[in-house]
N, C-alpha and C positions, 0 to 999 in steps of 0.2 A: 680589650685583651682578655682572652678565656682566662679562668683561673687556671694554675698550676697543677699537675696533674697528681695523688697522694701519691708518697713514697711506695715503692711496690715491696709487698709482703714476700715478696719470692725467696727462696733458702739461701739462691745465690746473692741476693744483696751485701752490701758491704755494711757490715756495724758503722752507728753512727760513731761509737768507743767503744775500742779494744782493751780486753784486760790482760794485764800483765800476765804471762806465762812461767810458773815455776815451779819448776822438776824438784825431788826429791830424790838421789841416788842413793839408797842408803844399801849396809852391810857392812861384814867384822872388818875388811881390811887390815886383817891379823897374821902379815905385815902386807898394806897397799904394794901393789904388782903394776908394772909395765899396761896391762890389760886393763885395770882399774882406770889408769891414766889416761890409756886412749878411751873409754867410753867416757870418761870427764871431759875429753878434749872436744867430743864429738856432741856434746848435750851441748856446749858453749853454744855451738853453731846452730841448734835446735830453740833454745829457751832464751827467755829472757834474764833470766835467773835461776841460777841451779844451788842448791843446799848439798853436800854430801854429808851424810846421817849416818855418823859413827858408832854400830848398837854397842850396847854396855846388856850382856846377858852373862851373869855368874855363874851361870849352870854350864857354860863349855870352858872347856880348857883351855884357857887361853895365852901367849905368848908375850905378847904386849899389854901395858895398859888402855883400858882406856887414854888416857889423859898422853900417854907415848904414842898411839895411834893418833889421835887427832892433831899433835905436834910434825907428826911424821907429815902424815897429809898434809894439814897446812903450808909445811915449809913446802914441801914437792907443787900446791897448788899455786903460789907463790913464784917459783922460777917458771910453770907453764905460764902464767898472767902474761910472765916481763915475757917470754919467746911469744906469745899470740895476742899483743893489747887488741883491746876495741873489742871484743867478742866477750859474751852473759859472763859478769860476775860472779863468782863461788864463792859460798859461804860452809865453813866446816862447825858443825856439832857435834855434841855428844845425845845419844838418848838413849832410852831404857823404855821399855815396856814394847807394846805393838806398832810396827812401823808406818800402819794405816791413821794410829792414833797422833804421832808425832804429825804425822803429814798434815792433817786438818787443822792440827795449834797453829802450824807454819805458815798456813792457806794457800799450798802447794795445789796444783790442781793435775797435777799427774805426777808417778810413780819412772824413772829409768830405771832401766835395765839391761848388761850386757848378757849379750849367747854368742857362747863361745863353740855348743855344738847341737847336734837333736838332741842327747839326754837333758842339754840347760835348756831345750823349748820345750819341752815336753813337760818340767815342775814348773820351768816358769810361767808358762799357757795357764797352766792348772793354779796357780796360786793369784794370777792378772783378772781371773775370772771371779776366784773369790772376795778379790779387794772391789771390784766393780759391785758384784752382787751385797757384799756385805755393808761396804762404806760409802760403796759410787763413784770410786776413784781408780781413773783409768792410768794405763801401764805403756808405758812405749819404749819397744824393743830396740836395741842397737846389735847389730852383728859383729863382735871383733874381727879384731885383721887375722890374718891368718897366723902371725908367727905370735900370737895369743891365743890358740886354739885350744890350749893343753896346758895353758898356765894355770895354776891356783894357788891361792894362799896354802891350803892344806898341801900342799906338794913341797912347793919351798920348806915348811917347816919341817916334814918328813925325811927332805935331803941334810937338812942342817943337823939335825937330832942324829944322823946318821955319821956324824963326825966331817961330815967333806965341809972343805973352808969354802966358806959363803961366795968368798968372790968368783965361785965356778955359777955362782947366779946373775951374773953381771947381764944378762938377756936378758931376763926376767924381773929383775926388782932393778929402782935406780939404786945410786952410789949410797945415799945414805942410808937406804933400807941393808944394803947389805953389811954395814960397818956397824947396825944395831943388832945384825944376827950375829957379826964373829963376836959383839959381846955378851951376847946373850947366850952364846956357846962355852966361851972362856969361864961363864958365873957357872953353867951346868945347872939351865935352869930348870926346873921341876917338869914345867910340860914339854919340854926337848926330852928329859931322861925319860918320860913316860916314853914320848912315844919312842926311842929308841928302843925299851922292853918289851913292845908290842913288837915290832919290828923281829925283835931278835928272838921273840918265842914261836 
């Protein structure tokens, strides 16, 4: 019998083992949105495993904590699990510093990312290129749905600071995100009345 023929070097071959696949979606989630959710729901189906990487940057003005952000998330990633089992695991952090740098502690071997329209492909193109060139770690886009086109955390907050009761955000953020804004309205917290002065000059 001839001997066996070697395994062919071709690109299309099949690894002998596969390494596990996992995303890092990081961002302020300053408060998580509707939109966040569906690209969290959408990596499930993508990765093996997804992290959402909740930065901790002191220098913006921020509405939530840390430590409220990543509780918020949690719970919300929590009721997606129980509506979608069987599909990648999510793990929620906290980090600080550079998001390329958390990504490589983690051994994340790519970056998510929602585009909501051309101006988000156009910084986001531009900063997927520098995380490749600088760290070697590639980005992969997800397009939101449409009724997330025009969502963003900085909006929400802009509306609430603006006096209107939260729950006209019921589109937009789930239930408990908006029960953390009417308190956070009711305290008259510091970066709500900021940005209401901006607003009103």
């Amino acid at each position: 019998m001839p001997p066996s023929p070697p395994p062919s070097s071709s690109p299309l071959s099949v690894p002998r083992t596969l390494t596990e696949h996992l995303a890092i979606y990081p961002g302020s989630f300053d408060p998580i949105t509707f939109g966040h959710l569906d690209v969290i729901a959408r990596g499930r189906r993508l990765f093996d495993r997804l992290i959402v990487a909740v930065g901790r940057n002191p220098g913006k003005d921020q509405l939530f904590s840390p430590e409220e952000r990543v509780e918020m998330v949690r719970e919300l990633i929590t009721e997606l699990e129980r509506r979608e089992p069987g599909l990648a695991p999510v793990e929620v952090h906290s980090f600080a510093g550079l998001t390329v740098d958390f990504a490589k502690q983690m051994g994340a071997t790519v970056l998510l990312r929602g585009i909501r329209n051309l101006s988000d492909l156009q910084s986001e193109v531009q900063q997927a290129l520098t995380n490749r060139q600088v760290a070697g770690l590639e980005t992969a886009f997800v397009v939101a749905g449409l009724d997330f086109a025009y969502t963003s955390s900085s909006l929400i907050k802009q509306i609430t600071a603006m006096g209107r009761d939260p729950s006209a955000l019921s589109s937009m953020v789930p239930p408990p995100v908006v029960q953390r804004l009417k308190q956070k309205l009711a305290e008259h917290h510091p970066a709500l009345e900021r940005l209401r002065a901006e607003e009103e000059a």
